[in-house]
N, CA, C and O atoms as a GROMACS GRO file, in nm:
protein
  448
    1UNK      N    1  -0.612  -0.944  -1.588
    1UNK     CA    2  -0.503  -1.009  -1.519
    1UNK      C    3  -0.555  -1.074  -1.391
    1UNK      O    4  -0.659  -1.045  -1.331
    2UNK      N    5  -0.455  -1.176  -1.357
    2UNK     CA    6  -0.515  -1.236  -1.235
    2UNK      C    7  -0.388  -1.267  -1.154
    2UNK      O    8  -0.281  -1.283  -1.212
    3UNK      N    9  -0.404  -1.279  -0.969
    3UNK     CA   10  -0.309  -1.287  -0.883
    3UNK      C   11  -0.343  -1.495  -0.837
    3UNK      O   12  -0.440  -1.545  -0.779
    4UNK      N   13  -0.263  -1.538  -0.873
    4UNK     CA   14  -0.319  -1.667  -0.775
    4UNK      C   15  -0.225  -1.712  -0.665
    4UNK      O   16  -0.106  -1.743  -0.669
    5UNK      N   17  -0.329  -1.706  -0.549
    5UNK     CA   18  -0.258  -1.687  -0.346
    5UNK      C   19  -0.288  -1.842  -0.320
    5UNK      O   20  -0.336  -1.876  -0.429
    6UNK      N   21  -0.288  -1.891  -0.286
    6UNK     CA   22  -0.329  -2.012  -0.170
    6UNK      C   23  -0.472  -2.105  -0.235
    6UNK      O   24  -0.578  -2.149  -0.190
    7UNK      N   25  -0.417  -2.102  -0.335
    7UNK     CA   26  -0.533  -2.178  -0.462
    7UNK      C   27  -0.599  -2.111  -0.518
    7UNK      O   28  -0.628  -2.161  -0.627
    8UNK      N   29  -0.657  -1.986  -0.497
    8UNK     CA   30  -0.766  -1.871  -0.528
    8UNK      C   31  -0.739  -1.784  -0.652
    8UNK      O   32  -0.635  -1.718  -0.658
    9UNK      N   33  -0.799  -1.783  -0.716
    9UNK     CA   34  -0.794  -1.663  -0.860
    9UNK      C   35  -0.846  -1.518  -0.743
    9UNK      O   36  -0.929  -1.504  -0.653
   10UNK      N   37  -0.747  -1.436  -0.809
   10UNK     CA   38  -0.735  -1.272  -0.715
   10UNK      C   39  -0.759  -1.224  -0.854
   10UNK      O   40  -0.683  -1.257  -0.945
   11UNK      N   41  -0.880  -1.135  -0.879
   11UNK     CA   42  -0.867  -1.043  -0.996
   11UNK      C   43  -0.796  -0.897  -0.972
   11UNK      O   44  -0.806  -0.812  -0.883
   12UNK      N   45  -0.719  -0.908  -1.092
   12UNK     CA   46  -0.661  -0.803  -1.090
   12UNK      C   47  -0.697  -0.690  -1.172
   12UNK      O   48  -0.804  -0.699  -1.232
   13UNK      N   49  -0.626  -0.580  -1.188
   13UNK     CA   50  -0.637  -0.458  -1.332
   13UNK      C   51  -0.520  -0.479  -1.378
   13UNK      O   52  -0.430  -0.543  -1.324
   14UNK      N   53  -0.517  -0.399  -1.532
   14UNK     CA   54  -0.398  -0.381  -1.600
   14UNK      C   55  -0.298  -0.384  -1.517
   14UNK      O   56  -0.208  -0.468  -1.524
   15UNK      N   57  -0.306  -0.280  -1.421
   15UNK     CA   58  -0.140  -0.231  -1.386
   15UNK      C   59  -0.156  -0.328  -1.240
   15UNK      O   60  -0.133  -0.262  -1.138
   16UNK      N   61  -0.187  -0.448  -1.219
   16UNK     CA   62  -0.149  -0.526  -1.144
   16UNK      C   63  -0.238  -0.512  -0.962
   16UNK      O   64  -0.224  -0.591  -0.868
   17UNK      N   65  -0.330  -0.375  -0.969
   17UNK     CA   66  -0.407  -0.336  -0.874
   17UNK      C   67  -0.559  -0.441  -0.874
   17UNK      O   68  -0.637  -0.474  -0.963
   18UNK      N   69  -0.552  -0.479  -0.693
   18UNK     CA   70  -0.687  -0.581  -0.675
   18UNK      C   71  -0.782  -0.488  -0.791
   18UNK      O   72  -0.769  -0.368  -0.817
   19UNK      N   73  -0.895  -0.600  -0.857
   19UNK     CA   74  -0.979  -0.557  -0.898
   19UNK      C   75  -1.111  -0.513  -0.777
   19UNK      O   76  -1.205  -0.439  -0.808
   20UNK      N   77  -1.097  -0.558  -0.678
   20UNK     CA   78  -1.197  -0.580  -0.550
   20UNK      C   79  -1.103  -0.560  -0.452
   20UNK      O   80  -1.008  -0.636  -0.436
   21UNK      N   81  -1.126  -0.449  -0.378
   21UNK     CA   82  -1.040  -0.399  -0.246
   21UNK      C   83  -1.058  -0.527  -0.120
   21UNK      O   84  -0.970  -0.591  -0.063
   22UNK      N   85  -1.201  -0.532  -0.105
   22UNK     CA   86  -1.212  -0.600  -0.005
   22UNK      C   87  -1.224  -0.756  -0.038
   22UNK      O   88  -1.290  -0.827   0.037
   23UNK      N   89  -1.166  -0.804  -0.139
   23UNK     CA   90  -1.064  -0.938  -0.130
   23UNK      C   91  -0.970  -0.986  -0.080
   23UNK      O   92  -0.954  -1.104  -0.051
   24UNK      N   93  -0.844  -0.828  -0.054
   24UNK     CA   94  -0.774  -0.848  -0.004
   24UNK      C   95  -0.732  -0.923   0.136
   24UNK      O   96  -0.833  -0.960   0.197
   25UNK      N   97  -0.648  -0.944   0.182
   25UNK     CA   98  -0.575  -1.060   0.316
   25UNK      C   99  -0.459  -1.013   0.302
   25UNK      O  100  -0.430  -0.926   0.220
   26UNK      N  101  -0.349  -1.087   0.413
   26UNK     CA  102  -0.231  -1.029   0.422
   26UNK      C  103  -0.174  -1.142   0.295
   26UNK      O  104  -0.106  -1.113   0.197
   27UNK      N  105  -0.224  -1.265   0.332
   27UNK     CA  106  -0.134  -1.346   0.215
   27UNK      C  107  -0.161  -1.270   0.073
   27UNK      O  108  -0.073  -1.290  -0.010
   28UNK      N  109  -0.249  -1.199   0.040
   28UNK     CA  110  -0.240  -1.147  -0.104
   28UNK      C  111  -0.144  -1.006  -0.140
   28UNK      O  112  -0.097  -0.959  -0.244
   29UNK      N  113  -0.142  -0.966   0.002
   29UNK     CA  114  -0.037  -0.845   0.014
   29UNK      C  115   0.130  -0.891   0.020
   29UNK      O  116   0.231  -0.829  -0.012
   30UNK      N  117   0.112  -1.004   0.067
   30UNK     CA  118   0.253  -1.070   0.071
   30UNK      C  119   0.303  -1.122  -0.132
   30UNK      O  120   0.388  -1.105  -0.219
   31UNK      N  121   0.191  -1.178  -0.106
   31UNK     CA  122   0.203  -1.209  -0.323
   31UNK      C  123   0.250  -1.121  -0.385
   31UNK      O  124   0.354  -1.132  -0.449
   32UNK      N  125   0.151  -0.972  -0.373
   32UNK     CA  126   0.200  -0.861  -0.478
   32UNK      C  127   0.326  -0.771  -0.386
   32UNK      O  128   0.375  -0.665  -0.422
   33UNK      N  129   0.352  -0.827  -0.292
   33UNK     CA  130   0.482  -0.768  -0.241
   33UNK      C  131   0.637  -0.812  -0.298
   33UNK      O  132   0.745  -0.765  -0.334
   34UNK      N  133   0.570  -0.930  -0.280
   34UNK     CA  134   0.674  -1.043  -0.344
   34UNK      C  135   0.690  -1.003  -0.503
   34UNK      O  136   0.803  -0.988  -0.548
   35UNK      N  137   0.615  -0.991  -0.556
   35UNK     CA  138   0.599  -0.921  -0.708
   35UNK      C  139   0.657  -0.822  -0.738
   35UNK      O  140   0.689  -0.813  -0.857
   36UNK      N  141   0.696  -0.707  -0.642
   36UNK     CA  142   0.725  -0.594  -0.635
   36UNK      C  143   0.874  -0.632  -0.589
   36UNK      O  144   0.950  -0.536  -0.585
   37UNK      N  145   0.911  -0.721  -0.563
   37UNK     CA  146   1.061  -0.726  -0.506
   37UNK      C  147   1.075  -0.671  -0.358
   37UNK      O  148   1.188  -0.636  -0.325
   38UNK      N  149   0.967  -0.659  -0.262
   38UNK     CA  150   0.939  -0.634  -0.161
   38UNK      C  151   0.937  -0.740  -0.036
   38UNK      O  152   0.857  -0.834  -0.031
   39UNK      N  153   1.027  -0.715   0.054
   39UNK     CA  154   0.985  -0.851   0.127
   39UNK      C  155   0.943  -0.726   0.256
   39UNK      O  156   1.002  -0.619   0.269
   40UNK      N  157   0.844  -0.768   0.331
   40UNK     CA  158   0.736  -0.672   0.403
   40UNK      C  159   0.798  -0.681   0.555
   40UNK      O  160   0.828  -0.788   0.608
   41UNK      N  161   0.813  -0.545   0.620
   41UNK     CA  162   0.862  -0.559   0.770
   41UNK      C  163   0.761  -0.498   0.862
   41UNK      O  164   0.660  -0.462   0.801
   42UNK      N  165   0.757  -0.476   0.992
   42UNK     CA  166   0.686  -0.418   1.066
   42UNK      C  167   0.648  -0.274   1.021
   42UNK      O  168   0.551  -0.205   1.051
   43UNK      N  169   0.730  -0.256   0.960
   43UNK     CA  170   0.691  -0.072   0.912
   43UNK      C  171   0.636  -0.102   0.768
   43UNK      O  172   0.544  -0.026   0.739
   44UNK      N  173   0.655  -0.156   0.710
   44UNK     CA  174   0.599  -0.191   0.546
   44UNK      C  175   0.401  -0.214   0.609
   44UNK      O  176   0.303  -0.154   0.565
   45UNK      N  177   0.406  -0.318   0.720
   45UNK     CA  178   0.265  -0.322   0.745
   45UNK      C  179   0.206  -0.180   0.845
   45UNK      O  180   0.084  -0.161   0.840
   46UNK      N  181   0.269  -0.107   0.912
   46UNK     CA  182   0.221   0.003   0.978
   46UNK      C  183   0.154   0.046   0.858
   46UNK      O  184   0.032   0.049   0.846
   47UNK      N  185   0.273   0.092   0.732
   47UNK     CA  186   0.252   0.150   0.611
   47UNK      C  187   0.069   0.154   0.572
   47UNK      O  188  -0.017   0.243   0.578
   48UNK      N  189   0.069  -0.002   0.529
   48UNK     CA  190  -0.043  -0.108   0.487
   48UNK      C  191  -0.169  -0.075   0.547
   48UNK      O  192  -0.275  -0.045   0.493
   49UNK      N  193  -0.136  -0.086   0.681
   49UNK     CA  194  -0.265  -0.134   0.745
   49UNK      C  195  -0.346   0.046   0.756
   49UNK      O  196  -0.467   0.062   0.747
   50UNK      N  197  -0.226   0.182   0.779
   50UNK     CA  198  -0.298   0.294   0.736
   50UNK      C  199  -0.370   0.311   0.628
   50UNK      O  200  -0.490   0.341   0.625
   51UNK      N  201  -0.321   0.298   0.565
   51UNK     CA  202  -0.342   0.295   0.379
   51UNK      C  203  -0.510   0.258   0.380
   51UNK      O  204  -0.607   0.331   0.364
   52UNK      N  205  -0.500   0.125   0.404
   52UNK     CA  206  -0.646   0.051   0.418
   52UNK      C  207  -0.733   0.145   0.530
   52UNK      O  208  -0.829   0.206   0.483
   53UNK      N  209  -0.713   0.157   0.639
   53UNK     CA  210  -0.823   0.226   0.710
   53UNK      C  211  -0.822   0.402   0.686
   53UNK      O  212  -0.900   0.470   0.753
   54UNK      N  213  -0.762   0.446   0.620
   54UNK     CA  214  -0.790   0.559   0.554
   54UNK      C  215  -0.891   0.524   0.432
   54UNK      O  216  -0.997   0.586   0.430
   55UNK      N  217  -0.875   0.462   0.367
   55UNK     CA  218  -0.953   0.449   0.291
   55UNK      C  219  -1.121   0.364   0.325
   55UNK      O  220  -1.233   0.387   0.278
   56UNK      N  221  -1.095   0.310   0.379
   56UNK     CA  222  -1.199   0.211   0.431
   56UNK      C  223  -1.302   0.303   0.561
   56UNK      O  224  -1.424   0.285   0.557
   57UNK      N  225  -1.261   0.367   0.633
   57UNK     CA  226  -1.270   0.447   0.740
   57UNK      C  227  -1.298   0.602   0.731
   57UNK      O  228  -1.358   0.664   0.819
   58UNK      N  229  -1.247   0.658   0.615
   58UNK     CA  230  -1.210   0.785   0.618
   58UNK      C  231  -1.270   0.812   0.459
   58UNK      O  232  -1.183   0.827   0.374
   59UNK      N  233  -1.407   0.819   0.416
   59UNK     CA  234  -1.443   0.820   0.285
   59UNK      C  235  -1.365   0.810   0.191
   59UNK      O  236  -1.345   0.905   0.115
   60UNK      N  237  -1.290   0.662   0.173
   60UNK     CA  238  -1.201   0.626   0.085
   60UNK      C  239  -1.074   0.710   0.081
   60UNK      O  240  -1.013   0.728  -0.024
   61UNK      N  241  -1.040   0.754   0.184
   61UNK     CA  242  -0.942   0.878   0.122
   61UNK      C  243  -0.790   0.802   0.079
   61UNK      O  244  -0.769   0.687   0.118
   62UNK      N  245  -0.695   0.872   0.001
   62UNK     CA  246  -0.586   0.828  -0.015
   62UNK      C  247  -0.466   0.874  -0.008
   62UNK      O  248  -0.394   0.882  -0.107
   63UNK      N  249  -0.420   0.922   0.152
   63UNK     CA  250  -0.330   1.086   0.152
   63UNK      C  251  -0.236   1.067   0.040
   63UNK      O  252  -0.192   0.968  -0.020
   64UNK      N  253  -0.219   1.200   0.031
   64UNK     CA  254  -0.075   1.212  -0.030
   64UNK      C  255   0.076   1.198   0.113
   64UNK      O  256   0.064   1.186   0.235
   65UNK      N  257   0.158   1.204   0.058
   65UNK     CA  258   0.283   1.180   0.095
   65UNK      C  259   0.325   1.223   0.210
   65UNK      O  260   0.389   1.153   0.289
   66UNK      N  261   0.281   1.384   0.235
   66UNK     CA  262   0.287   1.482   0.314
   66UNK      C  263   0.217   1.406   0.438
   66UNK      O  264   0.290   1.386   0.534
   67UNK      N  265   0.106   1.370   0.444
   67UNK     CA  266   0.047   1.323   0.519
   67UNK      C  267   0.060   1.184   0.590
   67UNK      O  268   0.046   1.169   0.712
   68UNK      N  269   0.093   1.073   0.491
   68UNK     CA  270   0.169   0.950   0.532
   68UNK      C  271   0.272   0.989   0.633
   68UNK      O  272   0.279   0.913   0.730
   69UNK      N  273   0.352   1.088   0.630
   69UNK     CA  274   0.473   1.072   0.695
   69UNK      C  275   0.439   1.144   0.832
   69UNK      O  276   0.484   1.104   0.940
   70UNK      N  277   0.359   1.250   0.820
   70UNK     CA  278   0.313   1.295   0.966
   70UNK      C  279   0.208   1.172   1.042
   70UNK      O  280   0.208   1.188   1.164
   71UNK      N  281   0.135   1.074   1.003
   71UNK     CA  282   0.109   1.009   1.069
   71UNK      C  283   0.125   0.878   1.084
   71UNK      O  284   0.058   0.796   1.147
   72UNK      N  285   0.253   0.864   0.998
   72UNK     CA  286   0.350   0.738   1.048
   72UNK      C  287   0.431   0.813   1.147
   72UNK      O  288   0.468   0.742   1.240
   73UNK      N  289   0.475   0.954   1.154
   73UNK     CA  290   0.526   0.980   1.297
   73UNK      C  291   0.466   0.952   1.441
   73UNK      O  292   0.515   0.936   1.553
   74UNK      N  293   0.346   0.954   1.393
   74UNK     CA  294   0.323   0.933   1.543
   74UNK      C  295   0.294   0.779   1.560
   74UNK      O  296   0.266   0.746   1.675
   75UNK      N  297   0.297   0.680   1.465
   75UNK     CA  298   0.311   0.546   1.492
   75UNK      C  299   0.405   0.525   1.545
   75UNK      O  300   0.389   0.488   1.661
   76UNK      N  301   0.538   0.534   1.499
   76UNK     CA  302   0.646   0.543   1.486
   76UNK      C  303   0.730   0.576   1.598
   76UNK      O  304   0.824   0.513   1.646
   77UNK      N  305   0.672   0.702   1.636
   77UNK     CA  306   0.726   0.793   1.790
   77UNK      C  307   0.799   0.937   1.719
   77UNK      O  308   0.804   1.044   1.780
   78UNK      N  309   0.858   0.914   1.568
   78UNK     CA  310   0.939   0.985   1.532
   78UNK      C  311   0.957   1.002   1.344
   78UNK      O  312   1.012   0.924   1.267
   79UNK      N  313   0.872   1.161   1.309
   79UNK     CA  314   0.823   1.168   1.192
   79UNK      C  315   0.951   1.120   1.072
   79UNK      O  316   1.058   1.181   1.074
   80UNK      N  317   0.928   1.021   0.983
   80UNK     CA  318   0.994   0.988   0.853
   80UNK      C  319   1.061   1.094   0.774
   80UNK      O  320   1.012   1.206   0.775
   81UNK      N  321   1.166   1.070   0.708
   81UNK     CA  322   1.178   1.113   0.574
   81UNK      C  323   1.108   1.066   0.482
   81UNK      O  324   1.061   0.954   0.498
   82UNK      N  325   1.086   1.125   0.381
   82UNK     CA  326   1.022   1.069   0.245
   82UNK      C  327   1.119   0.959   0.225
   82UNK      O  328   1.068   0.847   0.219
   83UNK      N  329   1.242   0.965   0.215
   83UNK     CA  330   1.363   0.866   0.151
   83UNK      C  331   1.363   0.788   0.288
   83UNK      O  332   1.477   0.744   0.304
   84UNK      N  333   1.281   0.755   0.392
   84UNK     CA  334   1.266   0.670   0.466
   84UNK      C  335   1.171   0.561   0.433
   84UNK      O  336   1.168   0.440   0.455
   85UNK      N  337   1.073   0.670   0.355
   85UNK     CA  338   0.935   0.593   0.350
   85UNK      C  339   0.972   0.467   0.226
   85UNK      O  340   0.941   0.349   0.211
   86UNK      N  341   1.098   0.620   0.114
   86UNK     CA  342   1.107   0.536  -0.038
   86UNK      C  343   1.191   0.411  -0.023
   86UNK      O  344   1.216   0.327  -0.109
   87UNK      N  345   1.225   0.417   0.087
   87UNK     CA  346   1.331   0.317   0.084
   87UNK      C  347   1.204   0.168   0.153
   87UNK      O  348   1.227   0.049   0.128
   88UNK      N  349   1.120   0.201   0.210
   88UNK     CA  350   1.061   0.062   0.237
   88UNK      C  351   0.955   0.020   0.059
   88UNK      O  352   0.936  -0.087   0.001
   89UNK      N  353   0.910   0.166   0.028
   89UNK     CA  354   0.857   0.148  -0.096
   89UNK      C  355   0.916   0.257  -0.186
   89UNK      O  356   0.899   0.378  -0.194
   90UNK      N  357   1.013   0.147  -0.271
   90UNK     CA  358   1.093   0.210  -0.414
   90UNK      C  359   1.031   0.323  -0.487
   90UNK      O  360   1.074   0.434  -0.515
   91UNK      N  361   0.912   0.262  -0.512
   91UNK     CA  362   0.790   0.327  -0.639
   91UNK      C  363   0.751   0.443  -0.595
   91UNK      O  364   0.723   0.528  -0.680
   92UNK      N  365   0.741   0.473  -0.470
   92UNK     CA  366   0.680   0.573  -0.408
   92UNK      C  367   0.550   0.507  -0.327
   92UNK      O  368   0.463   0.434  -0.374
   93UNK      N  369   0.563   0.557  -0.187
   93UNK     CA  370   0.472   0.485  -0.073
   93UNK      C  371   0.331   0.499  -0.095
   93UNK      O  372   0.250   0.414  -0.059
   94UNK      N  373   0.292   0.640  -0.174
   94UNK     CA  374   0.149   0.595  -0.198
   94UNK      C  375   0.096   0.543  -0.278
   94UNK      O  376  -0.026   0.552  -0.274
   95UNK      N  377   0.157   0.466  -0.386
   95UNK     CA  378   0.151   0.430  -0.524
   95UNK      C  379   0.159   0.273  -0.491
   95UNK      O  380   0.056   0.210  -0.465
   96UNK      N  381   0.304   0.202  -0.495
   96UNK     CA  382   0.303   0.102  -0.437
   96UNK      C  383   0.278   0.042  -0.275
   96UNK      O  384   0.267  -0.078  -0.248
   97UNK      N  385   0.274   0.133  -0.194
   97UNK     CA  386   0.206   0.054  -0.079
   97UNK      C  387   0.078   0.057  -0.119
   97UNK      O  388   0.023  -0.052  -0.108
   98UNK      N  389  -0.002   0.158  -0.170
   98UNK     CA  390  -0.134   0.118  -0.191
   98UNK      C  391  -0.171   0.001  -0.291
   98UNK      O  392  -0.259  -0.085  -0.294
   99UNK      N  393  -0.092   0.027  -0.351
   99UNK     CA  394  -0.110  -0.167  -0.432
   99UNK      C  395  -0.060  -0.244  -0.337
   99UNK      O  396  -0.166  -0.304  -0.318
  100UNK      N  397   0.016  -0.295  -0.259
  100UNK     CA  398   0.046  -0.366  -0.155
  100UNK      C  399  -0.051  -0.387  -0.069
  100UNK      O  400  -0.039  -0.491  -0.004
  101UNK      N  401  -0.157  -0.311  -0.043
  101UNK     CA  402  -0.264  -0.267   0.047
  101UNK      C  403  -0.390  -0.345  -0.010
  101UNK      O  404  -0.473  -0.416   0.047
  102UNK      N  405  -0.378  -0.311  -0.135
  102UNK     CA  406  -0.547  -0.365  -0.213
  102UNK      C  407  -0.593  -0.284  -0.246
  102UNK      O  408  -0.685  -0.303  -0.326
  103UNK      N  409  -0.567  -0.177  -0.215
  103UNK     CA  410  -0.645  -0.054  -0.280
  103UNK      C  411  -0.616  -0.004  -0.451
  103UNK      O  412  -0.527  -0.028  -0.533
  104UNK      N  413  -0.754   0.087  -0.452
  104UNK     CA  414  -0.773   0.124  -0.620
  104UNK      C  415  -0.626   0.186  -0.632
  104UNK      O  416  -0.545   0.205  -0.542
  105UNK      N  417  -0.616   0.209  -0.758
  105UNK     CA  418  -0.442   0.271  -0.789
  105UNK      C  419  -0.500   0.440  -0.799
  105UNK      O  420  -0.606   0.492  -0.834
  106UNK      N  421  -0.394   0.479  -0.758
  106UNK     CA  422  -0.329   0.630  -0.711
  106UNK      C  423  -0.357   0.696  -0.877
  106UNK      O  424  -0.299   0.623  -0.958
  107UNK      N  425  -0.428   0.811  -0.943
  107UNK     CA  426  -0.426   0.871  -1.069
  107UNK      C  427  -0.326   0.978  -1.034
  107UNK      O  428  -0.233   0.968  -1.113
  108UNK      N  429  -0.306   1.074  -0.949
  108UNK     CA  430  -0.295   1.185  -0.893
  108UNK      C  431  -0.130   1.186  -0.920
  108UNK      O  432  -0.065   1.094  -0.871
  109UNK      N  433  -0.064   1.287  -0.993
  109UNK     CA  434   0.105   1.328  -0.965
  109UNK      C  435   0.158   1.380  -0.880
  109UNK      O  436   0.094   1.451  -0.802
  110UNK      N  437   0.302   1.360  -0.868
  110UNK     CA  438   0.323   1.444  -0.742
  110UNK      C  439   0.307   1.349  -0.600
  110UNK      O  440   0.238   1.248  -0.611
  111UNK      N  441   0.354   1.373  -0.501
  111UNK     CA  442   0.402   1.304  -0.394
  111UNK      C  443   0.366   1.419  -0.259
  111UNK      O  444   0.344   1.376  -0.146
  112UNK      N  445   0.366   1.534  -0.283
  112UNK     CA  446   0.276   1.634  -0.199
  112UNK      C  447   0.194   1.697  -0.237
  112UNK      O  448   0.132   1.771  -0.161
   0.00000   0.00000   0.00000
């Protein structure tokens, strides 16, 4: 599969995840946001931009759920609900924000 942004072929995988993390840009996060029925706000990119430097920064890591929300609290000023987080991402925040992000897709069940 393929994403096309601003003239550019974006390779993709089956389930719609960059084939190459570090292809990503915001315009390609805006594409597969847009794809997702997502239109992206200041907290959708707080979301994003963790996602990526956890992984990028932090030997690829990819928290689970539990963890997103304790340190979007302190972005934030004031720790999330999960149904805070689900409500910016439907699918579940580590699943689809990390496709939103560029990152490899999530194998792992479960949300904590």
């Amino acid at each position: 599969m393929a994403l096309e942004v601003n003239g550019n072929t974006i390779e993709t995988t089956d389930s719609g995840y960059l084939a190459d993390p570090t292809a990503w840009d915001e315009d390609i996060a805006k594409a597969i946001a847009d794809g997702e029925g997502i239109e992206l706000t200041d907290k959708h990119w707080d979301v994003i931009k963790y996602l990526r430097d956890e992984f990028f920064n932090n030997n690829q890591n990819q928290p689970m759920e539990r963890q997103l929300l304790k340190d979007m609290g302190k972005v934030w000023g004031a720790k999330p609900s999960s149904k805070d987080v689900y409500k910016l991402f439907p699918l579940a925040p580590t699943k689809q924000g990390t496709k939103i992000a560029g990152l490899p897709e999530v194998h792992r069940k479960g949300g904590y």
